[in-house]
N, C-alpha and C positions, 0 to 999 in steps of 0.2 A: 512755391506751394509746399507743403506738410507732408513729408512723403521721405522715400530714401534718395539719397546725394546721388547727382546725375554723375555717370561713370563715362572712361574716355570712350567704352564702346560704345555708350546709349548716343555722345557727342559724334561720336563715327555717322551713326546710322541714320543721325538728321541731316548731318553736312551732304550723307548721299540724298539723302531724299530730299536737302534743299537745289541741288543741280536741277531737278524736275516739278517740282512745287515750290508753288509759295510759301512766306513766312508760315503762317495760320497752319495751312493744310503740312506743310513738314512736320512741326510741333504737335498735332496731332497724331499724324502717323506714330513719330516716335516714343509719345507719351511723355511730353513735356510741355510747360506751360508758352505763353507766346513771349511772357516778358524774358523766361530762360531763352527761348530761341534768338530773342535780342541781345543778351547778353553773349550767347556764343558768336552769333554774327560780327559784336564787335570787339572780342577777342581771340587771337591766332593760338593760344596754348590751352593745351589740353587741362582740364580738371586736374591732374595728376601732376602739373608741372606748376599750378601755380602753390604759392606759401598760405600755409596755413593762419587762420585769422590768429590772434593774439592779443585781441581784446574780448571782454564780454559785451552783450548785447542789452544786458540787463544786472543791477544791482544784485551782488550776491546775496539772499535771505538768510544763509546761516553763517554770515561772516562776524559776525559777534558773538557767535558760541561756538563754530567747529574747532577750533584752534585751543580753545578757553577748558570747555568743556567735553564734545564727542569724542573728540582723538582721542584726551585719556580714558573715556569709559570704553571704546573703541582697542587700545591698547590691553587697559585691565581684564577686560573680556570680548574678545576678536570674534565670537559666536552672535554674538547682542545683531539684532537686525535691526534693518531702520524703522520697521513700526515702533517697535519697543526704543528706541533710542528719541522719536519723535515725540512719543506719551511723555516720556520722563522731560524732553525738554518743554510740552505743553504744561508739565506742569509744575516746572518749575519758573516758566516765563508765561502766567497766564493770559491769555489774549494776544500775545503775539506772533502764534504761530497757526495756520489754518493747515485741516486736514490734507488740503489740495498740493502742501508742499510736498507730500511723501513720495512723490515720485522722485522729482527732485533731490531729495535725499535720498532716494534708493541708490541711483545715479555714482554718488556721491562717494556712499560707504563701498558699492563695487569698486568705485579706483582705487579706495583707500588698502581695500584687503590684496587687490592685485599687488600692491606696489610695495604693503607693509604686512601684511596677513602672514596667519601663521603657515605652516607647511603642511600641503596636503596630502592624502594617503597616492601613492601611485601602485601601478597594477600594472604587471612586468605580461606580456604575449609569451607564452608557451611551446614550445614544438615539441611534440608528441611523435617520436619516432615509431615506427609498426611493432608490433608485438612487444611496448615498453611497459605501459599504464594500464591496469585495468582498475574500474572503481567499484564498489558497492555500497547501496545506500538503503534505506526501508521509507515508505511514505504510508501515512495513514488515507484509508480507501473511502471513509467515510463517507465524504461528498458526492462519492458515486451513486449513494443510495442502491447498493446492488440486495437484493432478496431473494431467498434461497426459499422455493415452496411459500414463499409469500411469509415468508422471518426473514426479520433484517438481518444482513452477514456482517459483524463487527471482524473487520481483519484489517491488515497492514499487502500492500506492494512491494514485491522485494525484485531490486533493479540492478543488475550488472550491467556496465556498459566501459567497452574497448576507447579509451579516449584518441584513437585514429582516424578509426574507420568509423565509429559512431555503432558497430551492430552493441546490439544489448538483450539480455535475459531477464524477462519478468515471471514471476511465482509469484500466486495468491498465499499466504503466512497467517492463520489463526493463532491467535496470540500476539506476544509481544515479540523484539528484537532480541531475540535469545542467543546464544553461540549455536541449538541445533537448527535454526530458521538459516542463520551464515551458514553455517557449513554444509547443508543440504543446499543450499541456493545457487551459490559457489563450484561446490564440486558439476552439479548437473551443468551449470553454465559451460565449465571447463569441458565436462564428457560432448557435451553439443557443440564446443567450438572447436574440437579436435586437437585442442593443445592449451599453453598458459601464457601469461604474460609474465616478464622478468619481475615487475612489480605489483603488490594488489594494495589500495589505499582505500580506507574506509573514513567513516568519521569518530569521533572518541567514544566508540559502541563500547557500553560496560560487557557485552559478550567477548570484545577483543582486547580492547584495554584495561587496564588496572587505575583506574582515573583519580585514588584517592591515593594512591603512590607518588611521592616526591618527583619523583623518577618517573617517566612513560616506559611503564613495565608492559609487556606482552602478558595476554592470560597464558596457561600452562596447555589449554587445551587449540588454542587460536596458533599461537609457538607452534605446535606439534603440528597441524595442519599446512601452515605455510611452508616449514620445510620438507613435508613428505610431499609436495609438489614443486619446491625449488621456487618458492617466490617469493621476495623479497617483502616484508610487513612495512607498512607507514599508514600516518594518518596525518590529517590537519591540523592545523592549532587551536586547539579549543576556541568555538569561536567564531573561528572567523574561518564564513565558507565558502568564500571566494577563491580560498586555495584548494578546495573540492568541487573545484565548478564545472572539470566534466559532466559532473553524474547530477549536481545541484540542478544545472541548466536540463536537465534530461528529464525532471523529476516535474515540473510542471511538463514539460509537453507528453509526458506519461499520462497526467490527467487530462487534457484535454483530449488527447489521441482517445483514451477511453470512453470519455463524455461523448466525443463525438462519433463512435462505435455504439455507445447506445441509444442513442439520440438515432441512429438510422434503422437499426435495430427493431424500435417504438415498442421497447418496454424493457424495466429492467429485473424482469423476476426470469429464475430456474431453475427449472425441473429439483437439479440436483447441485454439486459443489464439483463435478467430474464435468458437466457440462458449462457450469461456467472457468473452469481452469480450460477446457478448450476452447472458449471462446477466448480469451485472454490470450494463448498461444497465439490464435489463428489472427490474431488482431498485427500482436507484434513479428509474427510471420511475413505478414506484408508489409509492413513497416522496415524491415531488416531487407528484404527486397531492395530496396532504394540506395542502401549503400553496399549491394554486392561486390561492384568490384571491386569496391576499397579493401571489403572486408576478406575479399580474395589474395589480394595483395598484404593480410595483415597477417594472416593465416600462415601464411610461409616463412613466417618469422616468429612464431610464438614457438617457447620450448615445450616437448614430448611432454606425453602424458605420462604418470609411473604405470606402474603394472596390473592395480586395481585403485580403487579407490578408498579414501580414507572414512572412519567411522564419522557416520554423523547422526552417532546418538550417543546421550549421557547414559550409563546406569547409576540407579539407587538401589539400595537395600530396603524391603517393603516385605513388612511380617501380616498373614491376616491372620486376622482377629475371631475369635467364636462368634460373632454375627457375619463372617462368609465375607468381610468388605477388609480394604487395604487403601490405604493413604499414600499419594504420591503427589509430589509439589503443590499441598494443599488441596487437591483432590479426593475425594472419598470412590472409590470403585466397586462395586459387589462381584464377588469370585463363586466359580462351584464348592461345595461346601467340602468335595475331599485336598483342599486346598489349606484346610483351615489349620492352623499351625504351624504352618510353614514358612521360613524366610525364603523369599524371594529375590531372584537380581532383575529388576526391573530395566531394559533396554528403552528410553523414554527419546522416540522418533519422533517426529513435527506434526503425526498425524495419528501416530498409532502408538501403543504398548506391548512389546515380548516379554513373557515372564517365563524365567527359566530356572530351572531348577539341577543345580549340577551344571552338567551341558547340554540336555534337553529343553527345548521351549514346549512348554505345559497347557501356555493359553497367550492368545493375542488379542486385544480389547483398544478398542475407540478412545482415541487422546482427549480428553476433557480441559478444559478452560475455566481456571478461576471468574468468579461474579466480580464486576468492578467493583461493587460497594462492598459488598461483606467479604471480598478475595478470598471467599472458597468457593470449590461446586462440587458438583455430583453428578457419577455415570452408572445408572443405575438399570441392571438389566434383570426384569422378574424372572426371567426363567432361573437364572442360577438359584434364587429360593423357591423355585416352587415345589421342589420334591418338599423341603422342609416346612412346608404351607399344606401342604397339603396331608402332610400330620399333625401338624399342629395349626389348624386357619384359624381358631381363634385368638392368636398372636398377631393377627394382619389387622385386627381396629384399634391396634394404641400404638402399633411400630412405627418408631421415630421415622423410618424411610416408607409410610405406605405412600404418602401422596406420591414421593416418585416411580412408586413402583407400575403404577398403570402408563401404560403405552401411551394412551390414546385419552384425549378430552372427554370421548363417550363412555370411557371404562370409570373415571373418576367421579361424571356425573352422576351413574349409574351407580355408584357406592353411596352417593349422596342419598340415593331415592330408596336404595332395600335399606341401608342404617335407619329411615325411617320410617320404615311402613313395617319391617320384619324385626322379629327378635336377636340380639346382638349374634348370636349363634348361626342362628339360620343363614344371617346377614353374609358374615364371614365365610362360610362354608360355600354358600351360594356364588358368591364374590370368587372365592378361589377357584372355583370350577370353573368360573368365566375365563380366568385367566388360564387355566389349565385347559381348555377346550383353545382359546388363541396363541399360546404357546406352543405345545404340542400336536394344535389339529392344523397348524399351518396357516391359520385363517383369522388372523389377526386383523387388517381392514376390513374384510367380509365382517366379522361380528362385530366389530363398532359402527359400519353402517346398520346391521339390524339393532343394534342397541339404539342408536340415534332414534330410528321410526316408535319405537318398545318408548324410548322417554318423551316423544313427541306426544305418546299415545296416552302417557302415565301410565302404563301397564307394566307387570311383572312380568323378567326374563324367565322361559319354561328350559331347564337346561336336559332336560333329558331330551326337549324335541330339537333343541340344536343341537345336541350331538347328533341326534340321529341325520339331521339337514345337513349338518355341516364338516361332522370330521371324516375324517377318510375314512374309505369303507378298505376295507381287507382286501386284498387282491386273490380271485380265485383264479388258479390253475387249473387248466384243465388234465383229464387224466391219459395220458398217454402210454398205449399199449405196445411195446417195440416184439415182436416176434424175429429172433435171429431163425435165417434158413439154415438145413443143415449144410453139413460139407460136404454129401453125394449131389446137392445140387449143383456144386460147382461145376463138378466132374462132366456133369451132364452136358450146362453149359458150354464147356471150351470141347465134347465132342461134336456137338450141334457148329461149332466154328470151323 
């Protein structure tokens, strides 16, 4: 019967079952046919001890062309498979070959490549001593579909993981794979694991590598890094990331761990970017649980921490300009205007900007992210113009940054609706008071929800009655009257004691 070759155990287990049953019913039991059972009843040696046949059962169908023909296309290109080896013989032998041979010749070309084939890649098992290997890698989060306030969050995963013990460190990273996303990702991992690994291997990150160097050159800033923690630099081979397959292997079960974090979750929007990096923590918090002991046991081997930690931000040099704004990595920023003039050294962290002047930090501002398409952006914050709007607001309906300067969708619409019912004047004036009332009155979301109702309504904002509703009112003090007693009261006192 069509099936796999009876083995000496399966011949075992029917000779026991033939002590007790019959022909029919052994061969049953042991899943063999009845004429097998005949055959073993009338032979004493096991499957395994007799010779193998040495004839064929059936004429070979490619004995006129595998010799002739396959072997050398076979030989010329060792990749060629047997469909593609079968087409070309159909058609160069039309009609004599049918579809149905191709198993047949799969058969075929496997012996050939076992016994003749070219040589194939091997992949050598690793031992990972404790505190040897550490790896770092970036994966794009996109799949996650995570939404921040209900906007999509465009960011990157950034993954350390101990190739021993398996713990590992993930950080959310807006942006790209930068050397300050490494080196912020890295050092926290190292300040959380309470020590380092002898080694740190990455992939051919242009933040670590110099990849269009002859040579695999270390950057100057990655150099600096690894020895003020005493660990050792390496990477892979361009390429081929099976010699990163710590951290490779890690990098899908990162997704799916997340996928299935928010999948239980049942939804994936938050609040904020602070709420979802704790959730992210608290995820791989519990996941890191699972290999504590190991990771106990790795710990005790990883070398000391130095004495603080190394810098993990670039500075640039960033002049602003008489419109109040500065330029950093393709970035446009708006500054307060007693700024204007000034070179700046710009500290450019993974999240934030220090700008310092001298040795003093002057002003700190929100890290902004180039647009994919056009690879600029803009962080544009109206208060820093508003004192000068508010001398000059008729500069706010042709300025190249108005559309960014409203906060809020209602404040933009709402410029849409007095530019056309008011005069260009009035418009502007009106507009900046808006602004100047949710800037300085605190009440920023409050006046875009009354803006919202005000444009539902098609009516005109009244600003003198939102001041009065809406900004803060003055704090009175009450008046306090302090009467000191004299000093013959005292007197009085301690003789009354």
């Amino acid at each position: 019967m069509a099936g796999k070759r009876i083995g000496d155990h399966q011949v075992g287990i029917y000779k026991k079952l033939r002590t007790r049953h019959g022909q029919e019913v052994a061969a049953a039991k042991s899943g063999i046919s009845v004429r097998s059972a005949r055959r073993i009843d009338a032979s004493e040696a096991l499957p395994s001890q007799r010779e193998g046949r040495s004839w064929r059962t059936r004429a070979d169908p490619f004995e006129a062309v595998w010799d002739s023909e396959l072997v050398p296309m076979l030989a010329a290109a060792p990749g060629l498979t047997a469909t593609t080896l079968l087409e070309e013989i159909q058609r160069r032998h039309p009609g004599q070959y049918d579809d149905a041979l191709l198993r047949t010749l799969q058969r075929r070309v496997r012996t050939w490549s076992a016994s003749y084939g070219k040589e194939r890649e091997v992949y050598f098992a690793q031992a990972h001593p404790p505190g040897r290997l550490g790896l770092s890698d970036f994966t794009h989060a996109a799949v996650l579909q995570v939404t921040i306030a209900g906007a999509a969050l465009l960011h990157l995963l950034y993954q350390f993981a101990l190739a021993y013990s398996g713990w590992r460190y993930v950080e959310v990273v807006l942006g790209g794979e930068s050397f300050i996303a490494l080196s912020s990702g890295l050092q926290n991992a190292a300040w959380m694991m309470g020590g380092v690994p002898e080694e740190h291997r990455t992939d051919s990150l242009a933040a670590a590598f110099n990849n269009k160097a002859e040579h695999e050159l270390l950057t100057r800033r990655y150099d600096a890094l690894c020895q003020h923690y005493g660990m050792r630099p390496s990477r892979n081979n361009l390429g081929v990331s099976h010699e990163n397959g710590s951290i490779e292997s890690r990098q899908g079960t990162l997704k799916r761990t997340m996928e299935q974090a928010l999948l239980l979750r049942g939804h994936r929007d938050f609040a904020d970017l602070d709420g979802y990096r704790l959730f992210v923590a608290e995820v791989f918090g519990r996941l890191n649980g699972r290999v504590a002991r190991k990771f106990d046991e790795e710990r005790a081997m990883l070398m000391p921490l130095p004495d603080r930690r190394s810098s993990d931000y670039e500075e640039v040099d960033a002049r602003v300009t008489k419109y109040c704004t500065m330029t950093v990595r393709k970035v446009l920023y708006t500054v307060p205007s007693r700024l204007v003039g000034h070179r700046l050294k710009v500290r450019v962290f993974g999240e934030r900007l220090e700008c310092w002047l001298g040795n003093v930090c002057v002003l700190e501002l929100q890290r902004g992210q180039p647009d994919p398409v056009s690879g600029r952006g803009k962080v544009v914050d109206y208060r820093h113009l508003l004192p000068a709007l508010k001398r000059k607001p008729g500069a706010l309906a042709r300025s190249v940054l108005r559309d960014a300067l409203f906060p809020r969708t209602e404040y933009r619409l709402m410029w849409g609706q007095l530019k056309d019912c008011l005069p260009e004047a009035q418009a502007c004036r009106l507009m900046v008071g808006l602004l100047d009332l949710a800037g300085n009155g605190g009440c920023e979301a409050a006046l875009a929800q009354r803006l919202a109702v005000l444009l539902a309504a098609g009516a005109m904002p009244d600003l003198e009655r939102l001041q009065q509703e809406m900004a803060p009112r003055p704090a009175h003090c009450p008046v306090v009257t302090v009467v000191l007693p004299t000093l013959a009261s005292y007197d009085c006192l301690l003789e009354a004691a």
